[in-house]
N, C-alpha and C positions, 0 to 999 in steps of 0.2 A: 152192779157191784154191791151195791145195797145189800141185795138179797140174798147173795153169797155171805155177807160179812154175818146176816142175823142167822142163817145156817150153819155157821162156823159156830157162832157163840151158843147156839141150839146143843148145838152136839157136842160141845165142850161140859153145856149145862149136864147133858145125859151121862157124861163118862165119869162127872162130878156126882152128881146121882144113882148111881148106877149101882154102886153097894147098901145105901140106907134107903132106895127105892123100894116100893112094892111090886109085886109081879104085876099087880095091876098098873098102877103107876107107870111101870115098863112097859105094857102097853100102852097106857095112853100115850107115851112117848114117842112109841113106835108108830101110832096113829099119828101123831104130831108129827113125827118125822118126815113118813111119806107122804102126809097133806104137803109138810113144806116142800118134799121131793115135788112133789106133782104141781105144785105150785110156780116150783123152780124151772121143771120143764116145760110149765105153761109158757113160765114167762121168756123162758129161750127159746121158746116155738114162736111163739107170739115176735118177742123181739129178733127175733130172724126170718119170720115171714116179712114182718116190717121193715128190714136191712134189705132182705131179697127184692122186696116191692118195690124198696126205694132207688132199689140199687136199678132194678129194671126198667124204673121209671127214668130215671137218670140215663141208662143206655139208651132207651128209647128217647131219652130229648136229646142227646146228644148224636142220638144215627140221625135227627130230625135235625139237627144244625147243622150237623155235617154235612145232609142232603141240602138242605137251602144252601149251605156255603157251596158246596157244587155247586149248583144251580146262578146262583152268586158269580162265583167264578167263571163259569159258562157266561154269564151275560156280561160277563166286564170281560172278557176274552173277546167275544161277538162283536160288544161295543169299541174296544181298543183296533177289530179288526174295519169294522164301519169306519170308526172314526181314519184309522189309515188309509183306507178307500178315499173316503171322501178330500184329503190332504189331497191323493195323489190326483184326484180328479177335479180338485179346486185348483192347484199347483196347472193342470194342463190347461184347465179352462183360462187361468191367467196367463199363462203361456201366450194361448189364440188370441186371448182379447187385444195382450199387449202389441202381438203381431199384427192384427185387426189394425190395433188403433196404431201401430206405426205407419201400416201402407196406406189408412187414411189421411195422416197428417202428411206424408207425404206425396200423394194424390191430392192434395187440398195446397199444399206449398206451389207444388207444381203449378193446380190453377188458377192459384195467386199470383204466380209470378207472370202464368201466361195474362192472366188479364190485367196484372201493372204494366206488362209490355206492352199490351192492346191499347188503355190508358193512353201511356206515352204517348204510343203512335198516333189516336184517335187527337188528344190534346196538342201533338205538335202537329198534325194535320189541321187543329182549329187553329192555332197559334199561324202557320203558314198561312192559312185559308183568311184568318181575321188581319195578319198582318198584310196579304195581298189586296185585300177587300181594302183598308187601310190607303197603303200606297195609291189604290186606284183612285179612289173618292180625290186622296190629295192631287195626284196628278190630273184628274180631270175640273178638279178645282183651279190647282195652280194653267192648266190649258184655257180655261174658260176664262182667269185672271190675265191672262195675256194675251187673247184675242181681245178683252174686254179693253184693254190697256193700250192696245196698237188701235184698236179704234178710237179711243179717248183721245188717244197723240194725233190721229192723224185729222179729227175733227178741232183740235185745238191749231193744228199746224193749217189747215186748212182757213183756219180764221182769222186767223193772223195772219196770211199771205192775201188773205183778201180785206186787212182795215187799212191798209193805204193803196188802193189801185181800183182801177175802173175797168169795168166790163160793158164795152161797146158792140149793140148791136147793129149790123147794117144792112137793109132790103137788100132782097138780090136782085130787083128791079124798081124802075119808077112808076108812078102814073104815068102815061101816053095818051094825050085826047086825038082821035083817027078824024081828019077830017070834022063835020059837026055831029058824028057820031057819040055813042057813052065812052066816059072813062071806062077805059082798060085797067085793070089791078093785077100785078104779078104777082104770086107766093113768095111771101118772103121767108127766111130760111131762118129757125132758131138757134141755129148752131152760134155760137159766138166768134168773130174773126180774130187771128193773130193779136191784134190789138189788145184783146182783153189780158193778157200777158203782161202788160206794160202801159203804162199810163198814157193818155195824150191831149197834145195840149188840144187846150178847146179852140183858139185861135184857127188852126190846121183841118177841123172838123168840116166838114160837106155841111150845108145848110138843113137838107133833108136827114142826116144822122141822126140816129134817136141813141140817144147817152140813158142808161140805167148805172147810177152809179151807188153801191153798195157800202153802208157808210160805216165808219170803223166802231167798234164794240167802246165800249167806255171801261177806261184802265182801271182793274180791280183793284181793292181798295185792298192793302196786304196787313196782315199781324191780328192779331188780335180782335182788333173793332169787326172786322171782316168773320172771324168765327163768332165773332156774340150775335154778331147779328142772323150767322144761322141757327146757332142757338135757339136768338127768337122765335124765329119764323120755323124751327124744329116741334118747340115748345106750344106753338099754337096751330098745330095744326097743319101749316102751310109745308108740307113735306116735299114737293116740286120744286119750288121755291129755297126750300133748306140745304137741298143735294143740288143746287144748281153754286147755289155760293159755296157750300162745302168745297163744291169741286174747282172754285175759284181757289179758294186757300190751297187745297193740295197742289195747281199746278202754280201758284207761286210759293211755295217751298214744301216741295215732295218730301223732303228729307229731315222737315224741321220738328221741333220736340211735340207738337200736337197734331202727326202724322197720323199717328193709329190713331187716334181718338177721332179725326177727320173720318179717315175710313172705315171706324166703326160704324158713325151718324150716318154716313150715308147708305149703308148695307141696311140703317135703320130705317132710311127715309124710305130705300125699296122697299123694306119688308112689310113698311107700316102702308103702304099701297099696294100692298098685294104682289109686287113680283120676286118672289120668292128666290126662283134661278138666279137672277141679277144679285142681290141679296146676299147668297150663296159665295159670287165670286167676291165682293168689296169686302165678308167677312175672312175669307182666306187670305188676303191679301194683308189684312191684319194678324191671323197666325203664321202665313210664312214667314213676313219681310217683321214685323214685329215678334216675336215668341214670349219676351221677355215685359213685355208692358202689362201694364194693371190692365190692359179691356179687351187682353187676347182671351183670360175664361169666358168673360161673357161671351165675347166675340163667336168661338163654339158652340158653350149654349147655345146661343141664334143660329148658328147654319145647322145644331143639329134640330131647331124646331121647323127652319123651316124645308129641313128635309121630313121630317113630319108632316108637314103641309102639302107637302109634295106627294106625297105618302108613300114617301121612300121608308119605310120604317126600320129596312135593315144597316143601312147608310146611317141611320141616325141614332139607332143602337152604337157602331162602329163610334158616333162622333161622340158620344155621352161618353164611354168607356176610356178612350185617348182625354175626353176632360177628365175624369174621376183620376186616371193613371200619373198624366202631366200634371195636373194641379190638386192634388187630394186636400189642400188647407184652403183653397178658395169655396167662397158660400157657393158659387155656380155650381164646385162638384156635387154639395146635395139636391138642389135641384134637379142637376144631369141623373143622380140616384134614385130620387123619386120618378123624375119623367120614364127613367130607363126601366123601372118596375112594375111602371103602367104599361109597357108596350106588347 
């Protein structure tokens, strides 16, 4: 625009000029003018190759963005199509899994349940099994406490029907001297005659009669002084001795308030001599007929050591477990705990 406007005023100059010019003048004017023509078309060549260049540079970056924005567009197409794929293929694979993992959990519910069935059954098959095992030990306890007890009675009854009566023997023959031959001796018979049944006087007796007469027990001494004193003889040793008077107190008051504690000591006195079965039956006698007294845990403990001893070991499992159940606040249950952990 510049260069236009100094052309303008060029040639304004010239026509102002133009009558008090020289022809030379007029020339150089005309020289000046077409310099500035040619100048003018320089610089409209110039500046329109430079429009043209710019302009084609321009096309050319713009076919070039247009081609990356294709190319652009093409991968965010690709990519939007990928990425659909992969939803619809993520979506299925969650599908399976979740299918997967339901017939799992349910295949696993399943053999849950079968083997909390199997549980039960196996557990109420110990529970049976333990509680039979149980019942038996007692029953063969409380059998063994009642043969033990018909023998006690019948050896107490026995003794007492013999401290006031005599048992008379009598030959079943006499000497005989034969002529001045040797005495003769006949076998005389041991059996004892009717007479021992009943008393007789001595007045009435045959001279040759042999009298063995069996003299009465001396009257136990009851209460109290009668258990100290097995006590004592518990106390030092003399266990034979201790279960012989024990057994005096129980058969003069079976029922009285230091019954179990009797039949405990003496389940003691066997155990602490070694027989153990015996032992067994004096301490059940104190769990059946007593339950409720202070020396029934112990009482357990011991039958079940010495079913230990015995080397019953499953019996004595059985006996530990009924102490920890029946008595869980007594000191005996840990014990019974500890023995039962060693076995």
């Amino acid at each position: 625009m510049k260069g236009l406007r100094n052309l303008v005023v060029a040639g304004c100059s010239v026509l102002l000029l133009s009558q008090c010019a020289t022809q030379d003048e007029v020339r150089k004017l005309n020289y000046q003018i077409r310099t500035v023509n040619q100048k003018v078309e320089e610089v409209k060549s110039s500046t329109t190759n430079q429009m043209q260049k710019g302009q084609a540079s321009s096309v050319n970056r713009i076919d070039a963005m247009s081609g990356e924005t294709q190319q652009l567009r093409a991968l965010v197409e690709e990519s939007g199509q990928k990425s659909s794929q992969l939803r619809e293929q993520t979506k299925e694979d969650l599908a399976a899994l979740a299918s997967t993992v339901e017939q799992m959990r349910m295949e696993n519910e399943q053999r849950i349940k079968a083997l909390e069935a199997r549980i039960d059954q196996v557990s109420g098959s110990l529970d049976r099994v333990q509680k039979a095992r149980v019942e038996a030990a007692e029953q063969r306890a409380r059998e063994a406490a009642r043969r033990a007890e018909e023998a006690r009675k019948r050896t107490v009854v026995a003794a007492t029907a013999s401290s006031g009566s005599q048992v008379t023997l009598k030959p079943a023959a006499k000497k005989v001297r034969i002529g001045s031959g040797t005495v003769v001796s006949a076998t005389q018979s041991t059996k004892p005659s009717a007479a021992a049944t009943a008393p007789v006087p001595s007045e009435s007796k045959p001279a040759t009669e042999k009298q063995v007469v069996v003299a009465a027990p001396a009257a136990p001494v009851t209460g109290t002084d009668l258990f100290s004193q097995g006590m004592d003889s518990f106390k030092a040793g003399k266990y034979k001795e201790a279960n012989k008077i024990f057994e005096q107190v129980l058969a003069g008051n079976p029922q009285g308030a230091k019954a179990a504690q009797t039949l405990f000591y003496m389940g003691e006195c066997l155990f602490n001599q070694g027989e153990f079965d015996l032992a067994i039956l004096d301490y059940q006698k104190v769990i059946s007929n007593h339950p409720k007294d202070s020396h029934t845990p112990a009482a357990l403990l011991k039958q079940g050591m010495s079913f230990e001893k015995l080397t019953d070991h499953e019996t004595a499992k059985i006996i530990y477990k009924k102490l920890i159940a029946d008595y869980p606040n007594s000191s005996e249950a840990g014990l019974a705990e500890k023995r039962l952990n060693n076995l």
